[in-house]
N, C-alpha and C positions, 0 to 999 in steps of 0.2 A: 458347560461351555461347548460351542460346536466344534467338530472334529475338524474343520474344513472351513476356509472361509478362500474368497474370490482374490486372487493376487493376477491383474489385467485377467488373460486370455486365459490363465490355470489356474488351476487347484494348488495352493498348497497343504500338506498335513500342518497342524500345528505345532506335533510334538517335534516338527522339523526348526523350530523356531528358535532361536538365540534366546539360552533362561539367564545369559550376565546382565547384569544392568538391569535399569527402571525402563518400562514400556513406554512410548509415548506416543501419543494420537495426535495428527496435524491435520486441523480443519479448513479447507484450501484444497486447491487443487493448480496452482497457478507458479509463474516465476518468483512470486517473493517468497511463496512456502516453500520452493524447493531450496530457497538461499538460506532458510531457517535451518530445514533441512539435514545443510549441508554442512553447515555452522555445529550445530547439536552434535554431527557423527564429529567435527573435529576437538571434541570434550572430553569429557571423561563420565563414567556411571549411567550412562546409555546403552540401554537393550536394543529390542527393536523396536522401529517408528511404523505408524500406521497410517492411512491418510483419508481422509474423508472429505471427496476423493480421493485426492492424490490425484498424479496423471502417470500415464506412462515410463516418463525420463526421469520422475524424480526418485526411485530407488529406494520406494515404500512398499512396504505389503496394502494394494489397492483392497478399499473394505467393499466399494461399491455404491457408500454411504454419500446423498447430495452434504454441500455444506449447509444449504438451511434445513437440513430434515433432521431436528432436533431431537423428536420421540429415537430417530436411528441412533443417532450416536448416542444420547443415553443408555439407549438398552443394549447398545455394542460396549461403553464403557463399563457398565455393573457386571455381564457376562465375564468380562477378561480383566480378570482380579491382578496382575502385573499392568496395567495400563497406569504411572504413577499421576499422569497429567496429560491434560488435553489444551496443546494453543489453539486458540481460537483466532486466527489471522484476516478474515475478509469482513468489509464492515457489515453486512446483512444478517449474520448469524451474530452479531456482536449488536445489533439494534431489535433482534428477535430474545435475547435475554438468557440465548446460551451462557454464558456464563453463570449467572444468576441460577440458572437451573439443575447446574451442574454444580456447583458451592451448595446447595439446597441438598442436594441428593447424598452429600459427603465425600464429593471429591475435588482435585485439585485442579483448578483451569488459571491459563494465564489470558488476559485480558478483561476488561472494564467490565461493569454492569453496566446493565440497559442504562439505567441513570447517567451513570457517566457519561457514558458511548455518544447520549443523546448531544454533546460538543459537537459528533458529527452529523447525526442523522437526524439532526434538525436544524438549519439554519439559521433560522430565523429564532429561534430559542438560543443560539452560539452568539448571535449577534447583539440581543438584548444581553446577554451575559456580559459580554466585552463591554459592553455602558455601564451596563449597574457594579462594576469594578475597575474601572477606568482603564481598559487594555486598548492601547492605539488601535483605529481598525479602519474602513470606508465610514463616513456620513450611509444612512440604508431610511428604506420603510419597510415593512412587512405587511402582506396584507391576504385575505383569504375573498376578497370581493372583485370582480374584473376593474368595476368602476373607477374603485378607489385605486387601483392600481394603477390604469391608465391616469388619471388628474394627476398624483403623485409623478407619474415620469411626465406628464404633461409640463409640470411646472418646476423640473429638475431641470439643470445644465446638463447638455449633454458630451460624450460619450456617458450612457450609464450601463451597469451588469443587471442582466434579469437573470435571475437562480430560482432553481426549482428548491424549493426547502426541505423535500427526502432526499433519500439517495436515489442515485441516477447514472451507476456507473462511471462518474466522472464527469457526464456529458450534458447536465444538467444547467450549463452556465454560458450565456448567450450574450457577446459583447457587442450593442446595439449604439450607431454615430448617430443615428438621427431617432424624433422621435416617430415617426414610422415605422421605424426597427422596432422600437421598444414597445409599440402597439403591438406588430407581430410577434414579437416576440411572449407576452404577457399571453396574446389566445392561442399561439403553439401548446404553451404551459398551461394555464387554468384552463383553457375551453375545451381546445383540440386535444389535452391528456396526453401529448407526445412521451412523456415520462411518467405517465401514469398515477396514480396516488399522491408519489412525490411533488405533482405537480398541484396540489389543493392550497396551497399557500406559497405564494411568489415573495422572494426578496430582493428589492430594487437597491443598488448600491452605488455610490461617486465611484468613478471608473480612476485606477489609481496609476502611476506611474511612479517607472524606475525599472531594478528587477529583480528577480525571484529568484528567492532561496526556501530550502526543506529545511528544517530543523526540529529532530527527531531526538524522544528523552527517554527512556526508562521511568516513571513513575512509580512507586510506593505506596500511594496515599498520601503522604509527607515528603519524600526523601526523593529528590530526583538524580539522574547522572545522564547527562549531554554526551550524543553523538555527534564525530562529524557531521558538519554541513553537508546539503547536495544541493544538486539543479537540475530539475527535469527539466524534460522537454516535450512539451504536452501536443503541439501541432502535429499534423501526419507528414509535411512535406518539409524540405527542404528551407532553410530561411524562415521557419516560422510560419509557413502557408500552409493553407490546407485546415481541415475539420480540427478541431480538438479529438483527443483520444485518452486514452489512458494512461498512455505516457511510450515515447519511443527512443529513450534511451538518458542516462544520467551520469551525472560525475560528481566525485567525490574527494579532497574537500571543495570548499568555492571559493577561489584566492580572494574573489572583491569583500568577503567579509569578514571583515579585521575584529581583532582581539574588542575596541574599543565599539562593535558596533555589536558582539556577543553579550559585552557587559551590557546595555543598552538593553538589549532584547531578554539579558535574564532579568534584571531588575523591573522592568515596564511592562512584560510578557510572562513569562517561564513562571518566575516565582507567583505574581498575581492569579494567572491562569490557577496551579495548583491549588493554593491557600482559597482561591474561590470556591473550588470545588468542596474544599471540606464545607463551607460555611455556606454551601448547598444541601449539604446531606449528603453528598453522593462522590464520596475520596473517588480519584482516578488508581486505580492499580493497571497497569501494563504502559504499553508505548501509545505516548502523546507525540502529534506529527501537529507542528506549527507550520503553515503554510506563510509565507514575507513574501512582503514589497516592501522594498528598501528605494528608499529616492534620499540619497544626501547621506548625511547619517540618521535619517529617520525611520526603522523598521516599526510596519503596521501588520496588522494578523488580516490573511487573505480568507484564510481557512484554516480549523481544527481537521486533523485525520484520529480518528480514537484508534489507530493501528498502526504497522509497520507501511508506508508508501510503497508506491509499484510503479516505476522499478526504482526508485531510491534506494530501497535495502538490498538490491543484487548489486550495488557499486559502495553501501556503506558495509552490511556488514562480514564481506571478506577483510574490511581492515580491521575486523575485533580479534584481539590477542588473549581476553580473560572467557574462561568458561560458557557458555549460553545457558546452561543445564542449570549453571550455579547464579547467574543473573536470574533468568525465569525464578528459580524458587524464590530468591532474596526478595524479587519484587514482590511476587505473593506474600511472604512472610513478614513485608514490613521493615525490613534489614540492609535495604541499600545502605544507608549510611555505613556498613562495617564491612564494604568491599571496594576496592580499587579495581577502575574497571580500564583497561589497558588496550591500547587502538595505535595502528602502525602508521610511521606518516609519510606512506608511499600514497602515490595519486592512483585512483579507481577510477576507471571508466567503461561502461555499460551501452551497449546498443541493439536493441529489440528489433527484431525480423518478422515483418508481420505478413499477411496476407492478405493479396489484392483488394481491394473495393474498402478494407477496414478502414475507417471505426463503423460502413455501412455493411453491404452485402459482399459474402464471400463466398468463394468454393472451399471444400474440405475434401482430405481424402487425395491430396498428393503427395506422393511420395517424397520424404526429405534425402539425398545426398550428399557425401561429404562428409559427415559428421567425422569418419576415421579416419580422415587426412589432416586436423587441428593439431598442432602442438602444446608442446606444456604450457604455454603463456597465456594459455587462456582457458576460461571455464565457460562452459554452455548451461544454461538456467532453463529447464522447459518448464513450457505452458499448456500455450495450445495443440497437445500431440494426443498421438493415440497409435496401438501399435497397428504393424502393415507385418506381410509377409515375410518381407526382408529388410525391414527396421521399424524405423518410425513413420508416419503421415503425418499430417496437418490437422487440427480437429479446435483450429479456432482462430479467432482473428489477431491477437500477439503468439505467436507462435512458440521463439524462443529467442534466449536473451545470451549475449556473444559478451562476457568481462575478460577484460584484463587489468593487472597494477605493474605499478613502473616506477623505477624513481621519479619520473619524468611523464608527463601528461603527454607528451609529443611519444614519447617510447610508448607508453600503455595504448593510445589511438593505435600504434600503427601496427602493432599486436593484435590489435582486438580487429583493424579491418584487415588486416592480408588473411586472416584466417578467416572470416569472412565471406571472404571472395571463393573459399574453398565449399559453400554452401551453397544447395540449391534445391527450391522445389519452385513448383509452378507460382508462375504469379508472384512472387519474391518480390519483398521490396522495405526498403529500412533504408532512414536519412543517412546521408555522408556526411551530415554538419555537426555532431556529436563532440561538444567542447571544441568546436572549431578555432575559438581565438587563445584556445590555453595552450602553452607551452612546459 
């Protein structure tokens, strides 16, 4: 084992290392790994955590390791024999067969194999699934040909969604009024390669209405257990305007969706999703993220995530009350079913600070202030950081993620923005409308 491994700007020795507890290595570098994180150290039988990366603010030992650099983090987990498990959180390293590779080698990782994963990292393969099992979802076509793409939205109603069928950072889904749009939109994706790879097969979709809810589960293979609801908020501006992103900020639960519209979505959704998967070949083991449109009482599936959401899990899982350490194994193990898994029913709410020109061009490398003038009502999630001389800088376009909870939605909002206002680096900027009409 090496004597010395890269913790940000220093060295640490190892034999400096906390020997209580099980090791664990978090593959991420972003605001949902550090909510896992932060979750884990609130457990029990936790050593120390790794991160591959990691970033700066999340209060790991940085290994230095990218998240898709698979050969690294294998030959960092075999090396460090306390390592008990490794989350795999971002969908790229989870569509590269990390996991799989890491089960192969004999050790223990939470999240899907490539087979599974592919719910998300293929489209158009998610979408023929939801048919050939009957999960509510858009009317779609799929298609790898311009032509046949173009006729197809030729002879659609429109509004329709053009979606790149890999992954795409999120930013892969293009909601086109006319069919102009939807011409542009199809040679952005196939011809012009805007998303690269992902863009070799386009999936054309009825453009749906209502609105959106996250509904995020533990999976087993067999045995699921449902999280609060959430609701991103995927635009960069104000009111819903502005680019799509990755998401700029969330709450948790989502009062519009009642007990009777969960029942609905596990019978029609949840359970079939699952049960399909065995009779795939390919059992889901870790966190299933159903993406809804809800119009009526009618929830349809917008999208699979084969992971925990960003930032949905900086606003869901501060309300968890049972173990993280002890969920992760039972899911690998197969043993949901013999744990009660316990969630507080105060209201969460989350709002991401990002940096100018995002989800396009940004500057890096400004200095953040404030952070030591926050009080206890709130937690800070970093992302895009990296250190500076005399704290933190900016080192990406979500920067970091401001939660608080409350009994009260109206209390948790005004929490998470007066402390807020106590932040500042260049170019700042993060919506005001975050659960705007929740009380």
């Amino acid at each position: 084992m090496d004597k010395k491994i890269m913790h940000g700007a220093r060295y640490i020795d190892l034999r400096e290392v906390k020997a209580d507890g099980d090791d664990i290595l978090i593959v991420g570098g972003g605001g949902r790994e550090h909510a896992i994180v932060k979750k884990l150290r609130d457990g029990s039988g936790v050593g120390e955590i790794y991160g591959a990366p990691g970033n700066a603010g999340m209060d790991v030992i940085e290994t230095g390791i990218g998240a898709t650099d698979i050969d690294g983090i294998l030959d960092f987990v075999s090396t460090h024999d306390n390592i008990k498990l490794t989350v795999v959180a971002p969908d790229d390293p989870l569509s590269m067969g990390l996991v799989d590779k890491l089960v192969a080698a004999g050790f223990r990782a939470f999240g899907p194999t490539k087979a599974a994963a592919k719910l998300e990292w293929s489209k158009a393969y998610a979408k023929a699934f939801m048919k050939k099992y009957g999960i509510p979802t858009a009317d779609y076509g799929a298609f790898t040909d311009i032509a046949q793409a173009k006729a197809f939205a030729e002879n659609s109603e429109m509004p329709v969604v053009v979606k790149a069928d890999g992954l795409a950072l999120g930013k892969g889904v293009i909601i086109c009024n006319t069919k102009a749009e939807a011409f542009a939109a199809i040679d952005e994706i196939m011809q012009d390669k805007k998303f690269g790879a992902a863009g070799n097969e386009v999936v054309i979709e009825q453009f749906l209405t209502g609105y959106e809810v996250s509904l995020l589960a533990f999976v087993d293979g067999k045995n699921y257990k449902l999280m609060p609801t959430s609701c991103d908020h995927k635009r960069a501006l104000d009111g819903d305007k502005g680019l799509n992103t990755g998401g700029m900020g969330a709450y948790s639960p989502c009062p519009a969706f009642t007990e009777s519209l969960l029942e609905t979505t596990v019978k029609t959704i949840v359970e079939p999703t699952v049960d399909g998967m065995i009779r795939e070949g390919a059992p889901f083991k870790g966190v299933l993220y159903f993406g809804l449109m809800v119009d009526g009482e009618t929830p349809r599936v917008l999208e699979y995530n084969a992971r925990f959401g960003d930032p949905e899990t900086q606003s869901v899982l501060p309300l968890l009350r049972t173990d993280l350490y002890r969920i992760f194994n039972a899911t690998i193990d197969g043993t949901l079913d013999n744990i009660d898994i316990e969630w507080s029913d105060k209201k969460s709410i989350n709002v991401v600070l990002a940096s100018g020109g995002y989800p396009l061009g940004y500057k890096k490398g400004c200095e953040i202030t404030g952070l030591d003038k926050l009080d206890n009502s709130v937690d800070v999630y970093f992302a895009g950081v990296t250190r500076g001389e005399n704290g933190f800088k900016t080192n990406g376009g979500r920067v970091l993620c401001v939660h608080s909870m409350a009994d009260t939605f109206a209390q948790a909002k005004k929490q998470a923005y007066d402390n807020i206002a106590k932040i500042e680096f260049d170019d700042c900027f993060y919506r005001k409308d975050i659960g705007k009409n929740l009380n």
